[in-house]
N, C-alpha and C positions, 0 to 999 in steps of 0.2 A: 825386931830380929826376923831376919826369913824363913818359914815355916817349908820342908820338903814337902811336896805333895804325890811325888812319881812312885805310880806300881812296880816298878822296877830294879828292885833293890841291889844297889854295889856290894860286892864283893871285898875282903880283905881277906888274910889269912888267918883274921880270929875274929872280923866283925862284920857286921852286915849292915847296910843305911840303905836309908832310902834317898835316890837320887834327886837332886836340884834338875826340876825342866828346863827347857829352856825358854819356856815363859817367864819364869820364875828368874831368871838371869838375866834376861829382857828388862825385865821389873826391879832387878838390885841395880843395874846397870844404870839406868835411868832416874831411882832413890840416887844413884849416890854420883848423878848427871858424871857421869865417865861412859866414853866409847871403848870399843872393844880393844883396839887400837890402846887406849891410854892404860886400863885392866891389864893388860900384855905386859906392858915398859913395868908399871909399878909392881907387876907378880913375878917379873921373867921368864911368863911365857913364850909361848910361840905365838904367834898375831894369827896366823892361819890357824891356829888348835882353838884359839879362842873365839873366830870367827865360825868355824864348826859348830862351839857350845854354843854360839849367839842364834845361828840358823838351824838347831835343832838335827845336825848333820854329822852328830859325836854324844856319847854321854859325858856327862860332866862331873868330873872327879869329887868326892866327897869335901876335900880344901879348898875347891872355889866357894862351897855354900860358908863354908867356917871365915875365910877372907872377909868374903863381901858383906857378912854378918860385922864382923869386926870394925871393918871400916865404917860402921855406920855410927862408932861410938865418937863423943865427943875430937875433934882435933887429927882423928886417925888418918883421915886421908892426906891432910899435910904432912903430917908425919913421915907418912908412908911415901909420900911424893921428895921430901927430902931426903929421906933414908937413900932412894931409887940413886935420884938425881946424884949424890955423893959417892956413887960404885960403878956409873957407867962409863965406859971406857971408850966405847965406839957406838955410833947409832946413825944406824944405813936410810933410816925414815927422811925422806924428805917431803919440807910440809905437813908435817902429821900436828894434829890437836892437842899437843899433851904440853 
């Protein structure tokens, strides 16, 4: 499970975390061999907001660290990659890795 490391603690309206670096995203990304690119498709984020968290060019929402946590359990990333795959409707990526 990924441990936060960052002085820089997130914000909510009733809680406070400490934030996932993006070393540390670097490092889930790589555990769980996914680009940021494929992290994107499978979350429904934005590719550019995720490529932000990748380059340390954005702080990183407290549900990426709980995501990438998750996916590391047994089967989840299949899962997660079927689930995806069964709600996408349009997908403008050409040639992407996922």
């Amino acid at each position: 499970m990924m441990k936060p490391a960052s002085k820089a603690p997130s914000k909510s309206r009733r809680f406070e975390y400490d934030r996932m670096t993006a070393e540390q995203f670097r490092a889930a990304l790589a555990q769980l061999d996914m680009t940021p690119l494929y992290f994107a498709r499978i979350t429904g984020k934005n590719r550019r907001k995720v490529q932000y968290w990748y380059d340390g060019e954005e702080d990183i929402p407290h549900e990426v660290l709980l995501i990438c946590s998750l996916l590391t359990l047994p089967g989840a990333k299949d899962l997660a990659s079927t689930v995806t795959n069964s709600v996408i409707r349009f997908h403008a990526e050409e040639g992407d890795d996922v």
